[in-house]
N, C-alpha and C positions, 0 to 999 in steps of 0.2 A: 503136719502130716500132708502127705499128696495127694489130692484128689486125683488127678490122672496115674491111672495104671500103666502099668510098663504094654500092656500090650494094648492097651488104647492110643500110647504115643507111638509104638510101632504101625499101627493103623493109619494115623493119621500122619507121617510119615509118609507109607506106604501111596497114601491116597496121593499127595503131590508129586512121587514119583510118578504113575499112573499117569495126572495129567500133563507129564511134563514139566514141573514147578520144582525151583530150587528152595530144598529145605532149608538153606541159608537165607533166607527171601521171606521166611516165616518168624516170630515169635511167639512164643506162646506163655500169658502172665495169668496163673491163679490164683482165685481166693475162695479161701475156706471161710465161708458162714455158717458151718455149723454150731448150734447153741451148744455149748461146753457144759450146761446146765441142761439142758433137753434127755430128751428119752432116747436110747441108743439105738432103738430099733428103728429110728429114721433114718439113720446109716450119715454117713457124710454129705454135705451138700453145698455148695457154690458156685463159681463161674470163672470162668474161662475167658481171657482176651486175646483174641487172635490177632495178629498188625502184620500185614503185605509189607514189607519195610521198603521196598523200592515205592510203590503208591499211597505208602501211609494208611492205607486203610483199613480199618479196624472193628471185627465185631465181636459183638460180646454174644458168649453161650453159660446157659446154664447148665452146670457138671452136678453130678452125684450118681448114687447106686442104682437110681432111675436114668438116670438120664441118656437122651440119644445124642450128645452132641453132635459128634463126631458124622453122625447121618444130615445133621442140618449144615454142619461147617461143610459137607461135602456138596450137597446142592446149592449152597452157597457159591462156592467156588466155580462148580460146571456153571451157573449159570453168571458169572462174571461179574459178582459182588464185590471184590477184591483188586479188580480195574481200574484203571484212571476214569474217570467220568468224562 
């Protein structure tokens, strides 16, 4: 199953158009850890690996029904995480 929703990858999408960033310049690899055995009302939960593919650099966010990724991948970025060092 997907943790990312369809208008969560339009969001973040939309965010590197915003700053400028080619969405071909991004990946984006998940994983579901939710316990398949656990109680369902904790909804889905895992993470998200984001890779700059032209700088290789790579951070990892954690995704689910709470989660703000998509607000820290974005401060991430304005603030030039995703850079060559």
């Amino acid at each position: 199953m997907r943790l990312i929703e369809p208008d969560e990858h339009k969001e973040f999408l939309a965010t590197l158009e915003r700053i400028g960033l080619a969405r071909d310049d991004f990946s984006l690899q998940e994983t579901d850890t939710t316990d398949p055995k656990g109680d369902e009302n904790f909804g889905l939960q895992g993470y998200v690996v984001i890779t700059r593919l032209s700088t290789r650099v790579a951070k990892e966010y954690r995704i689910g029904d709470e989660g703000d990724w998509l607000e820290h991948f974005r401060k991430d970025l304005e603030a030039g995480a995703f850079d060559l060092e």
